[in-house]
FITIKOL-502594 format. One record per residue (C-alpha): residue number from 1; residue in one letter; chain; x, y, z. Coordinates in steps of 0.001 Angstrom, whole numbers, m for minus. Layout:
! FITIKOL-502594
+-----+-----+-------+---------+---------+---------+
:   n : res : chain :    east :   north :      up :
+-----+-----+-------+---------+---------+---------+
: NUM :   a :     A :       X :       Y :       Z :
...
+-----+-----+-------+---------+---------+---------+
***
This chain:
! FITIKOL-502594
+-----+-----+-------+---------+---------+---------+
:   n : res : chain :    east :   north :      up :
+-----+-----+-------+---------+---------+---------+
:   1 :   x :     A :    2252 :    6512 :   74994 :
:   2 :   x :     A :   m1742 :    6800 :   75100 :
:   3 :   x :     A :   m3247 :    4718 :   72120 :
:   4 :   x :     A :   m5056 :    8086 :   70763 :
:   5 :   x :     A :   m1519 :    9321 :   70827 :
:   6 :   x :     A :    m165 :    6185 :   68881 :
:   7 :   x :     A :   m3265 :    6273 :   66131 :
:   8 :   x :     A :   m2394 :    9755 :   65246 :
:   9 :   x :     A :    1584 :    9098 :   64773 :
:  10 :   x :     A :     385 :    5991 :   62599 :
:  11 :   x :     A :   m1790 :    8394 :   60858 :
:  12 :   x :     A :     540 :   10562 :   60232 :
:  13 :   x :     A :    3104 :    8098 :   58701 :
:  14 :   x :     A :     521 :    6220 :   56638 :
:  15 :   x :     A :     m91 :    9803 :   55008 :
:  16 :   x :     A :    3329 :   10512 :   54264 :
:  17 :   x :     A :    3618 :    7060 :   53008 :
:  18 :   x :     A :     742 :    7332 :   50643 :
:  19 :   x :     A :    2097 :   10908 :   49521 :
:  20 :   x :     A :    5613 :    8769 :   48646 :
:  21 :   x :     A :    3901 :    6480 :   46340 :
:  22 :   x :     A :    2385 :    9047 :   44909 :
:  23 :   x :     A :    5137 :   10483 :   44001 :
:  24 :   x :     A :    6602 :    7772 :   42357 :
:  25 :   x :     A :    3107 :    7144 :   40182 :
:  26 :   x :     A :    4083 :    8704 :   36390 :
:  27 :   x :     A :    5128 :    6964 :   33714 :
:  28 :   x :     A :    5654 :    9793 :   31289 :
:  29 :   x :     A :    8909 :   11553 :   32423 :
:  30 :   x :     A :   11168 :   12806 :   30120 :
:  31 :   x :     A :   13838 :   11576 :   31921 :
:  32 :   x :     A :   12641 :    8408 :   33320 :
:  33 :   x :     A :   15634 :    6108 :   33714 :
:  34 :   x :     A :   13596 :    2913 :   34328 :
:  35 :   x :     A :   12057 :    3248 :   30667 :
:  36 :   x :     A :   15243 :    2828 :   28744 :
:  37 :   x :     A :   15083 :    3406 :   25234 :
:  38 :   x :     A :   18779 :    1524 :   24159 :
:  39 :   x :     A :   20493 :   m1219 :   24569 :
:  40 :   x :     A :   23277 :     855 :   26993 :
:  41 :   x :     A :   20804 :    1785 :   29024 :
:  42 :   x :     A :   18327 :   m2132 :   28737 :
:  43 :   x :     A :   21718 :   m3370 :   29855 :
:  44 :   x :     A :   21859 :   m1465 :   33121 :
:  45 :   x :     A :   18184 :   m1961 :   33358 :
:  46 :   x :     A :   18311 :   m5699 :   33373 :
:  47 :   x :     A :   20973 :   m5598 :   36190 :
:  48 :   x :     A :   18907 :   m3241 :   38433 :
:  49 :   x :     A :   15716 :   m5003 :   38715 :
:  50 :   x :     A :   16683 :   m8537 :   40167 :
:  51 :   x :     A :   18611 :   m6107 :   42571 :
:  52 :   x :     A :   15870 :   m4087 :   43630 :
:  53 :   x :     A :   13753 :   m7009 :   43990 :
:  54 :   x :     A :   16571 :   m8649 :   46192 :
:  55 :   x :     A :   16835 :   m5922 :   48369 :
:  56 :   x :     A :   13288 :   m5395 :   48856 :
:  57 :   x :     A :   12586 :   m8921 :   49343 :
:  58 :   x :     A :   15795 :   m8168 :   52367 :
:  59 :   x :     A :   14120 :   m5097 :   53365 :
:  60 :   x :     A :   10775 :   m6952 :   54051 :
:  61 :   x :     A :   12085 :   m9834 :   56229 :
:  62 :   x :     A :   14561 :   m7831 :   57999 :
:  63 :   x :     A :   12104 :   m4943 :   59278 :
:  64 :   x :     A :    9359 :   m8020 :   59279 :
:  65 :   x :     A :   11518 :   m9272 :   62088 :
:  66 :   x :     A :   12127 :   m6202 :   63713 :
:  67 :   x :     A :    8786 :   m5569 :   64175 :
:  68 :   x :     A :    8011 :   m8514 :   65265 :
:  69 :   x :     A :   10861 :   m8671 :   68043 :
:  70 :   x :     A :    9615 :   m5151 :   69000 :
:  71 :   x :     A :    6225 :   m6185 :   69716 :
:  72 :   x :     A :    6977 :   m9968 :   70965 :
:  73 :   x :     A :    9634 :   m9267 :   73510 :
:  74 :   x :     A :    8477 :   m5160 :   74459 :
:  75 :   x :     A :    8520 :   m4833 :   78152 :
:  76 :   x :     A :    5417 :   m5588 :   79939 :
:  77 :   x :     A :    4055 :   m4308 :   83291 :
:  78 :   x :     A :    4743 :   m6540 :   85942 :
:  79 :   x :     A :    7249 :   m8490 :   83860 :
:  80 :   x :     A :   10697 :   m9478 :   84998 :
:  81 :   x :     A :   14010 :   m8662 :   83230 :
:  82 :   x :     A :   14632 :  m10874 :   80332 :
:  83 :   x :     A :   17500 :  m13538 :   80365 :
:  84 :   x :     A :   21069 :  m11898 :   78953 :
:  85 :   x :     A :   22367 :  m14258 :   76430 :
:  86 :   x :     A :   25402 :  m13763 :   74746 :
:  87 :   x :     A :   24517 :  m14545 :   70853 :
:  88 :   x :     A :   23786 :  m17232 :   68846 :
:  89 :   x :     A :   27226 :  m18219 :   66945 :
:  90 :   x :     A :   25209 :  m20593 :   64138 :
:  91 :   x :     A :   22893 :  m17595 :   63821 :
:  92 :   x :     A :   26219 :  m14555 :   63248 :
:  93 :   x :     A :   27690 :  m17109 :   61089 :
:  94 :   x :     A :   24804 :  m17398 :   58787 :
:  95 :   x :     A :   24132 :  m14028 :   58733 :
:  96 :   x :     A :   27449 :  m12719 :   57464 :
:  97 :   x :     A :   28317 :  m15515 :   55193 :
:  98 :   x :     A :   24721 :  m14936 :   53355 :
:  99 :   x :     A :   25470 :  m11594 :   52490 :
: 100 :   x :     A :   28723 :  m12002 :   51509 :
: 101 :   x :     A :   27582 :  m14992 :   49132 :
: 102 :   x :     A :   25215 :  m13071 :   47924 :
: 103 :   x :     A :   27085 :   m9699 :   47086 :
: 104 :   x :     A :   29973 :  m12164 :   45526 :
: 105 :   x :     A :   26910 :  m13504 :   42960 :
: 106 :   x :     A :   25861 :  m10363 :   42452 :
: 107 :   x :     A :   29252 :   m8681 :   41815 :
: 108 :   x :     A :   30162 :  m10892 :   38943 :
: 109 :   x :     A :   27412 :   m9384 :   36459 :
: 110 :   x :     A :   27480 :   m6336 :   37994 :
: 111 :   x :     A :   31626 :   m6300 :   36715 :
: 112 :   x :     A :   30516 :   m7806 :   33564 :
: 113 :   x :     A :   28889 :   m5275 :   32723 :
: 114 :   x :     A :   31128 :   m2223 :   33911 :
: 115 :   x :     A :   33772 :   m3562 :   31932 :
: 116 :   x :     A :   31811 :   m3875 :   28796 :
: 117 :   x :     A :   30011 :    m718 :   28511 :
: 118 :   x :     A :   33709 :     813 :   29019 :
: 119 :   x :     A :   35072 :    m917 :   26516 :
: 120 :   x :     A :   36789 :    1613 :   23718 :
: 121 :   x :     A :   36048 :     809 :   20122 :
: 122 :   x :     A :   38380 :    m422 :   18184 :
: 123 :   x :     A :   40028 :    1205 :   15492 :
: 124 :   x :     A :   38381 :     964 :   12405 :
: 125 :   x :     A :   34935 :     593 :   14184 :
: 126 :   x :     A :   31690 :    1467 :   12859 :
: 127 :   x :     A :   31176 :    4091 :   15711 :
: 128 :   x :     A :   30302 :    8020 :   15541 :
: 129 :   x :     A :   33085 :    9520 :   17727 :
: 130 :   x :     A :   32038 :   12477 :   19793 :
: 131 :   x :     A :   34168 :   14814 :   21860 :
: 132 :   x :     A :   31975 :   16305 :   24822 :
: 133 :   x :     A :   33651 :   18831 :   26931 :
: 134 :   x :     A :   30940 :   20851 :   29877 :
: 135 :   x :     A :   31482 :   24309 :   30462 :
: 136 :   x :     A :   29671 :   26262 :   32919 :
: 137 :   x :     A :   26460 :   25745 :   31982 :
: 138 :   x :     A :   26339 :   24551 :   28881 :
: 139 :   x :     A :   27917 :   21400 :   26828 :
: 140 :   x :     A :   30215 :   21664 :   23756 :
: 141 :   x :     A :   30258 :   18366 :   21308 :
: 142 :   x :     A :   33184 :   17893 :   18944 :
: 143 :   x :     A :   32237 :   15421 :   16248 :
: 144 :   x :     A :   35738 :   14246 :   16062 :
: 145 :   x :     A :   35819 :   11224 :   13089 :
: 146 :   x :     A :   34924 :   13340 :   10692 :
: 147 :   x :     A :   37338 :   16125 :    8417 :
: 148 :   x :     A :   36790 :   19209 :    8891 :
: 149 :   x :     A :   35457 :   18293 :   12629 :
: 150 :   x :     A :   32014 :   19507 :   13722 :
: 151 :   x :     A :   31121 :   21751 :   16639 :
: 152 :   x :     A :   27931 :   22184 :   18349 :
: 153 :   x :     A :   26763 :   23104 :   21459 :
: 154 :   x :     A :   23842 :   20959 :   24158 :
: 155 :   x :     A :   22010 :   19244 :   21257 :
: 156 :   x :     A :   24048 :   15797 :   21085 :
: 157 :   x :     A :   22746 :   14905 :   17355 :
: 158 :   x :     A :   23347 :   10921 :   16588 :
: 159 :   x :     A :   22168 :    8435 :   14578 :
: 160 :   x :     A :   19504 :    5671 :   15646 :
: 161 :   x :     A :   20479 :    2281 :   16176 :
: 162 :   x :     A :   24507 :    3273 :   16079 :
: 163 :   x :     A :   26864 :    3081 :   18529 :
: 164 :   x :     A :   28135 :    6616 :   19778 :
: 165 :   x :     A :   31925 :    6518 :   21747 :
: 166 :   x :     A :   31689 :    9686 :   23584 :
: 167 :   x :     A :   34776 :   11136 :   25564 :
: 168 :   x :     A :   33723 :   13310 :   28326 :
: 169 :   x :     A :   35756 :   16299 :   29836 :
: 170 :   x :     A :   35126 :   19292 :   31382 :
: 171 :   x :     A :   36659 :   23314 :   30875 :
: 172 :   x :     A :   36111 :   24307 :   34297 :
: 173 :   x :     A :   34783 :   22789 :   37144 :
: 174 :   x :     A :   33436 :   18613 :   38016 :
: 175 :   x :     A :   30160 :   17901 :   35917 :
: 176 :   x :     A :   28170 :   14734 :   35159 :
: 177 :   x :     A :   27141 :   13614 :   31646 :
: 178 :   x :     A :   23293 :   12145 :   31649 :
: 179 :   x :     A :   21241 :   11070 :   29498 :
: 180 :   x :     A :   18449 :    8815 :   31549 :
: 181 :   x :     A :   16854 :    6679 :   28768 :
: 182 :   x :     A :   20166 :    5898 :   26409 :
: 183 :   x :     A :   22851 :    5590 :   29270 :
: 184 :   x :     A :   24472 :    6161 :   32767 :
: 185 :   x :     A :   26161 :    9153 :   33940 :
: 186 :   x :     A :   29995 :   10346 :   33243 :
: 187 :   x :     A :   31754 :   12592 :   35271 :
: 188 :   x :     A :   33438 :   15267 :   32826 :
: 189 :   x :     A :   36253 :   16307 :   34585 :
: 190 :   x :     A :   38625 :   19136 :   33990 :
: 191 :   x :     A :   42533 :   17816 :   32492 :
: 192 :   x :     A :   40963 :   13819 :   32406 :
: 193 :   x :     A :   39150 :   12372 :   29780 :
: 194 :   x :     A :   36164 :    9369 :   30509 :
: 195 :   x :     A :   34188 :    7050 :   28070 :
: 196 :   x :     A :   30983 :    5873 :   26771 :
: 197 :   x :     A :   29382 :    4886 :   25025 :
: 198 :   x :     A :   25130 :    5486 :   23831 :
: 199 :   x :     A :   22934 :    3726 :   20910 :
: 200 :   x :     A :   19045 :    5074 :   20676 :
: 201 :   x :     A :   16715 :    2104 :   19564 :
: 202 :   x :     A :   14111 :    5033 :   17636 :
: 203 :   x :     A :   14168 :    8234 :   16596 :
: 204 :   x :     A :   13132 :   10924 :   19343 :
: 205 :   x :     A :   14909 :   13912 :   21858 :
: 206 :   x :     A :   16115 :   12210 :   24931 :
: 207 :   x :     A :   16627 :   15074 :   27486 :
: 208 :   x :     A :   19503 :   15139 :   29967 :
: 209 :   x :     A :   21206 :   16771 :   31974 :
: 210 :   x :     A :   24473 :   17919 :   34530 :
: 211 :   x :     A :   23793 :   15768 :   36928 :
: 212 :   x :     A :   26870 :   16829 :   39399 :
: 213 :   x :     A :   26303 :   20507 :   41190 :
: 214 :   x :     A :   28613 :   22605 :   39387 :
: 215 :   x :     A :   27574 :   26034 :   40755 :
: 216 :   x :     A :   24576 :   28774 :   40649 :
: 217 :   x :     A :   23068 :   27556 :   37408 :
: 218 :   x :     A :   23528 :   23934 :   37699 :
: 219 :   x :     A :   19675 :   23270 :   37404 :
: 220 :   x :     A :   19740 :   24832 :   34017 :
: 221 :   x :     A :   22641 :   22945 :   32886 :
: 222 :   x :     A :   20218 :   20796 :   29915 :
: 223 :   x :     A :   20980 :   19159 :   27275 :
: 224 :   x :     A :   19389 :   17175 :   24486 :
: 225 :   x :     A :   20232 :   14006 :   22453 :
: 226 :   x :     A :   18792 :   14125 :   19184 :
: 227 :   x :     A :   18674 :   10432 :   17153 :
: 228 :   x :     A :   17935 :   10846 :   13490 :
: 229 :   x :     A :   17418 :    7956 :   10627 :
: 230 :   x :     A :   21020 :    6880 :    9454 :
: 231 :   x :     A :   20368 :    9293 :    6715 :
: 232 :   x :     A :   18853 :   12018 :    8001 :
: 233 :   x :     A :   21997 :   12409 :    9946 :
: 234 :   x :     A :   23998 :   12091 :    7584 :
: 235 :   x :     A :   22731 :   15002 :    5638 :
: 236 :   x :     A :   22969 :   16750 :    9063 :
: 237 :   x :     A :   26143 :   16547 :    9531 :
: 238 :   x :     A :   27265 :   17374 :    5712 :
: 239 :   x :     A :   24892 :   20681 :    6601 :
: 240 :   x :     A :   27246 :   21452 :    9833 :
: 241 :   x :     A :   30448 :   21126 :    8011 :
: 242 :   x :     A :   30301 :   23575 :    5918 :
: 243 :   x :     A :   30587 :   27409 :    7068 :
: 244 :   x :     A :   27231 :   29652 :    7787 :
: 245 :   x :     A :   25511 :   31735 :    5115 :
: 246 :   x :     A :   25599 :   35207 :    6006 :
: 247 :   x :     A :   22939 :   37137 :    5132 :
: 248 :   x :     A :   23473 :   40268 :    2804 :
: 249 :   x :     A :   20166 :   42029 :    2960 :
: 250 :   x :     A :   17261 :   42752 :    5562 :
: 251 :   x :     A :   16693 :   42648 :    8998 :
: 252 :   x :     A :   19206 :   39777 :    9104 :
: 253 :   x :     A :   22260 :   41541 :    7366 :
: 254 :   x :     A :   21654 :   44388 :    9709 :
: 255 :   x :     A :   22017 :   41981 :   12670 :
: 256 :   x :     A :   25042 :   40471 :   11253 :
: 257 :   x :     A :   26664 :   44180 :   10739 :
: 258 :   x :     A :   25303 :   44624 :   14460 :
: 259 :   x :     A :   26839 :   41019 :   15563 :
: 260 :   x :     A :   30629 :   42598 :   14038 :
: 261 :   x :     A :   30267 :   46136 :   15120 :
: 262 :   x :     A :   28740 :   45969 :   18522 :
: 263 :   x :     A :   31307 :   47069 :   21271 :
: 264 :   x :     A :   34029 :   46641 :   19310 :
: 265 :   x :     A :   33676 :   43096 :   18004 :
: 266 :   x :     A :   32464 :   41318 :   22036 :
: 267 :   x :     A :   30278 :   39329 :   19950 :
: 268 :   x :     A :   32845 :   37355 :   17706 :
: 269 :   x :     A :   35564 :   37842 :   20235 :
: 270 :   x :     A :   33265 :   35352 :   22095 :
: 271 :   x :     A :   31877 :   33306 :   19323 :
: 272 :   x :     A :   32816 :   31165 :   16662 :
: 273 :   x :     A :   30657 :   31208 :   13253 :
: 274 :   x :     A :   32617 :   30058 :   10555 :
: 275 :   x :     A :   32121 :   31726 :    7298 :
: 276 :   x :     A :   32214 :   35727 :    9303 :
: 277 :   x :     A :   35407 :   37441 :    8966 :
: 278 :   x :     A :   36256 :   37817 :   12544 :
: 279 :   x :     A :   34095 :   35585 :   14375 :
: 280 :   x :     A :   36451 :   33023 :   15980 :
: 281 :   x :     A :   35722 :   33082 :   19852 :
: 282 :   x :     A :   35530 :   30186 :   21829 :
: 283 :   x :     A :   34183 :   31450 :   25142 :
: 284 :   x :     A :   30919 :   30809 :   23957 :
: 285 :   x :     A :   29272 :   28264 :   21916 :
: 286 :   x :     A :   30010 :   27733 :   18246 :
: 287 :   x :     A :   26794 :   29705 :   16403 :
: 288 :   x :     A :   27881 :   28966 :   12430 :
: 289 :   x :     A :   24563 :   26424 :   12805 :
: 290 :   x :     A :   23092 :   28137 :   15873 :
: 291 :   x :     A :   19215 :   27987 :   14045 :
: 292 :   x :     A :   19775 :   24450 :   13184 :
: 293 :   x :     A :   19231 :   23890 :   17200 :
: 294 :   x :     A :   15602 :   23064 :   19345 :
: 295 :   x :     A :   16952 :   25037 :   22131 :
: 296 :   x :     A :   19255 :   27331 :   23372 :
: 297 :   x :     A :   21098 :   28663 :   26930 :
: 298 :   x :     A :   21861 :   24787 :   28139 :
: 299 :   x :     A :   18868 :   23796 :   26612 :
: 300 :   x :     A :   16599 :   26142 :   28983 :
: 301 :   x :     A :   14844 :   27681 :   26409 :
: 302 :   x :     A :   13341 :   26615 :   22874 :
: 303 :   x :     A :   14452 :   28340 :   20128 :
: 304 :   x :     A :   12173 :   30996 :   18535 :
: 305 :   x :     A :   12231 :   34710 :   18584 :
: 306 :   x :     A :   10686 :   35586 :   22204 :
: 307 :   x :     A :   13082 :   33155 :   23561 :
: 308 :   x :     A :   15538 :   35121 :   21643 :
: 309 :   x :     A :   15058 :   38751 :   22410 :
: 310 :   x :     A :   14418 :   37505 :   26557 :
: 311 :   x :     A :   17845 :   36169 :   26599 :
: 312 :   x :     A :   20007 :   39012 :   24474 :
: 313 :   x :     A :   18020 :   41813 :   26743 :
: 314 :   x :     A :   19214 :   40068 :   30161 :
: 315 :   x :     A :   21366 :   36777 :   29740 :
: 316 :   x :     A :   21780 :   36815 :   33657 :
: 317 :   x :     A :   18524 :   37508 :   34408 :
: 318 :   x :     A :   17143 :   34663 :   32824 :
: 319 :   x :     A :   20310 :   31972 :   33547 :
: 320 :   x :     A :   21839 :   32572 :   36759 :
: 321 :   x :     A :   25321 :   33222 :   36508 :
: 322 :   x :     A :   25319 :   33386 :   32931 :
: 323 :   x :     A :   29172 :   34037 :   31663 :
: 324 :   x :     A :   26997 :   36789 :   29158 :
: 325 :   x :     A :   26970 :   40117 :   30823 :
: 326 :   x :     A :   23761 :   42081 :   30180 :
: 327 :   x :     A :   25357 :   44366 :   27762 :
: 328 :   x :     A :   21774 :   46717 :   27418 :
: 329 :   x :     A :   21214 :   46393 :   23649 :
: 330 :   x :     A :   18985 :   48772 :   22180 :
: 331 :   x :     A :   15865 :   46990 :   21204 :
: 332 :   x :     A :   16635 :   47583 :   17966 :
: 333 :   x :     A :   19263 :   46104 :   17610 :
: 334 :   x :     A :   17747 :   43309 :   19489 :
: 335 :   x :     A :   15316 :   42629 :   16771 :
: 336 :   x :     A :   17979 :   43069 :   14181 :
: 337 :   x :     A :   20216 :   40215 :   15934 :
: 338 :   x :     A :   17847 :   37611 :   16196 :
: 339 :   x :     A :   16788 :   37853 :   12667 :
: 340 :   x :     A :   20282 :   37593 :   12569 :
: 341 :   x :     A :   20775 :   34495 :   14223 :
: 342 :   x :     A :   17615 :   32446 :   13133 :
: 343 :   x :     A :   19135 :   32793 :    9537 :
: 344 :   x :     A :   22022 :   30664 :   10709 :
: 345 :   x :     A :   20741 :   27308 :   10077 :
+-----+-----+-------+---------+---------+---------+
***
C-alpha cells in the first residue's frame, strides 16, 4: 500500500469518525435514555455507567495492543520468519480468569437489580395499577385498582413521584413497552402477561414508544406518559370514570347522529364511548374521553381539528396499515364528526 494511498483511507475513517460523534452530540432528545427522569430508570442508569466505563477502559487497552503488535511485529523487507511459539500458559490463564472475575463482580448488582425492579407490589400497596395491552399500532391502558375501571388509549396518565405496577400484554403480535426516561423496555406479548414498574420524579410528557418491529406501522407505534401532581390526577381520573357527555345541539350533535348512523353503526361497532346507546366496540380505542388526549393515531398526531379531518378522510394514508379503512366521508360529515369528537373531553 503507497502512503498517499494509506493517508486517504485514514482520512476517510477519521471523517466517518468525526461524523459518529457528531451524532451522538444532543442533549435534548425526547427520548434520551441516559437523562433519566425516575428513580426506575436512575437505577438502571447507575448500573450502566461504571459498565460503559469498564468496557471502554477494555476496549482501549485491548485495540491499544493490537495496534501496537500490528505495527511492532508487521513484516519487514528483508526480514526473516518470526519464531513459532506455542503460547504463553501464565498469560491464557490470566486472561480468562480476569474476565470471568470481573463479569462475576459485575453480575451480582446487575441481578440485584433485575430482581428488584420485578418485584410485584404487595397487596395493599400504595401503587396505581395499570393494565397495558399493544394492539397493532396503538396501546390500550386499563386502570385496573380502581371501580368502575378506566380505559384509555397511548397517553399512559400517572401521578408524579408514585409508583406505577404496569402489566404488559399484547392483542396480536410481539411488541415492546418503552418509555426511555422513567424505565426499561417490556415485551407485551400475546396470551403472557410481564411487569413493571415506573415512578416520574416531575411533572412532564415522557414520550415512548414500540420498541419491537411489529409490522408496516411499527415506527408510528407512539405513546406518551403523562405525570400529573397527586391531585391533578386524581381529578383526572374521577373525570374518566364517568360516561361522555353527548352533545344535543350544533355541529357536535350532528356528528354524534353521524358517529350512530354512518354505515349502519361501523363507528360504534368499532368503538367504545360510554354514555352512547350503541357504542360498545372494542376494535378500536375507547373514545368516551377521546378530547381529554394530546394526541391521537399511536400518538402520531396532536390533537386538534386539521389533525382530525387528515386522519377521518384517509386513516391509511396517513398510518400505514391502519386497521381504519378509508371509508370516503363526505366532507361534511367530516366537519360534523370532529366537532363531534373534540366535545368528548
Amino acid at each position: 500500500m503507497t502512503t498517499k494511498r494509506a493517508r486517504r483511507i485514514v482520512k476517510v475513517l477519521a471523517g466517518l469518525a468525526a461524523l459518529g460523534l457528531l451524532a451522538a452530540c444532543s442533549n435534548v432528545g425526547p427520548q434520551d435514555y441516559l437523562h433519566p427522569e425516575g428513580p426506575v430508570a436512575e437505577q438502571a442508569d447507575s448500573l450502566f455507567k461504571p459498565v460503559f466505563w469498564i468496557a471502554t477502559a477494555i476496549f482501549f487497552v485491548v485495540e491499544g495492543l493490537m495496534v501496537y503488535a500490528i505495527f511492532k511485529f508487521r513484516e519487514r523487507r528483508g526480514g526473516s520468519d518470526p519464531v513459532q511459539v506455542h503460547g504463553n500458559t501464565k498469560l491464557e490463564i490470566g486472561w480468562t480468569i480476569a474476565p470471568a472475575v470481573l463479569l462475576a463482580a459485575l453480575a451480582v448488582p446487575t441481578v440485584a437489580m433485575i430482581f428488584d425492579q420485578a418485584a410485584v407490589p404487595a397487596e395493599g400497596e400504595d401503587v396505581v395499577r395499570v393494565k397495558v395491552i399493544g394492539h397493532q399500532w396503538w396501546w390500550e391502558y386499563e386502570y385496573t385498582d380502581v371501580d368502575p375501571p378506566v380505559k384509555t388509549a397511548n397517553e399512559l396518565v400517572i401521578p408524579v413521584g408514585k409508583k406505577v405496577f404496569l402489566e404488559v400484554t399484547s392483542a396480536d403480535v410481539i411488541h415492546s413497552f418503552w418509555v426511555p426516561k422513567l424505565g426499561g423496555k417490556q415485551d407485551a406479548i400475546p396470551g403472557r402477561m410481564n411487569s413493571m414498574t415506573l415512578i416520574a420524579d416531575k411533572p412532564d410528557v415522557y414520550h415512548g414508544q414500540c420498541a419491537e418491529f411489529c409490522a408496516l406501522s411499527h415506527a408510528n407505534m407512539r405513546l406518551r406518559a403523562r405525570a400529573l401532581p397527586q391531585a391533578e390526577y386524581d381529578a383526572w381520573l374521577a373525570e374518566q370514570q364517568k360516561d361522555a357527555v353527548v352533545p344535543t345541539s350544533g355541529a357536535a350533535a350532528e356528528g354524534a347522529r353521524a358517529f350512530k348512523e354512518f354505515q349502519n353503526g361501523t363507528c360504534m361497532a368499532c368503538h367504545t364511548i360510554r354514555g352512547m346507546e350503541g357504542a360498545s366496540g372494542t376494535v378500536g380505542p375507547d373514545l368516551t374521553h377521546f378530547a381529554d388526549r394530546l394526541t391521537f393515531a399511536g400518538s402520531i398526531f396532536d390533537m386538534n381539528e386539521e389533525n382530525l379531518a387528515k386522519w377521518l378522510r384517509d386513516p391509511p394514508g396517513v398510518k400505514p396499515g391502519s386497521i381504519m379503512p378509508n371509508y370516503h366521508i363526505p366532507e361534511e360529515t367530516i366537519a360534523a364528526m370532529v366537532a363531534f369528537l373534540l366535545s368528548l373531553k
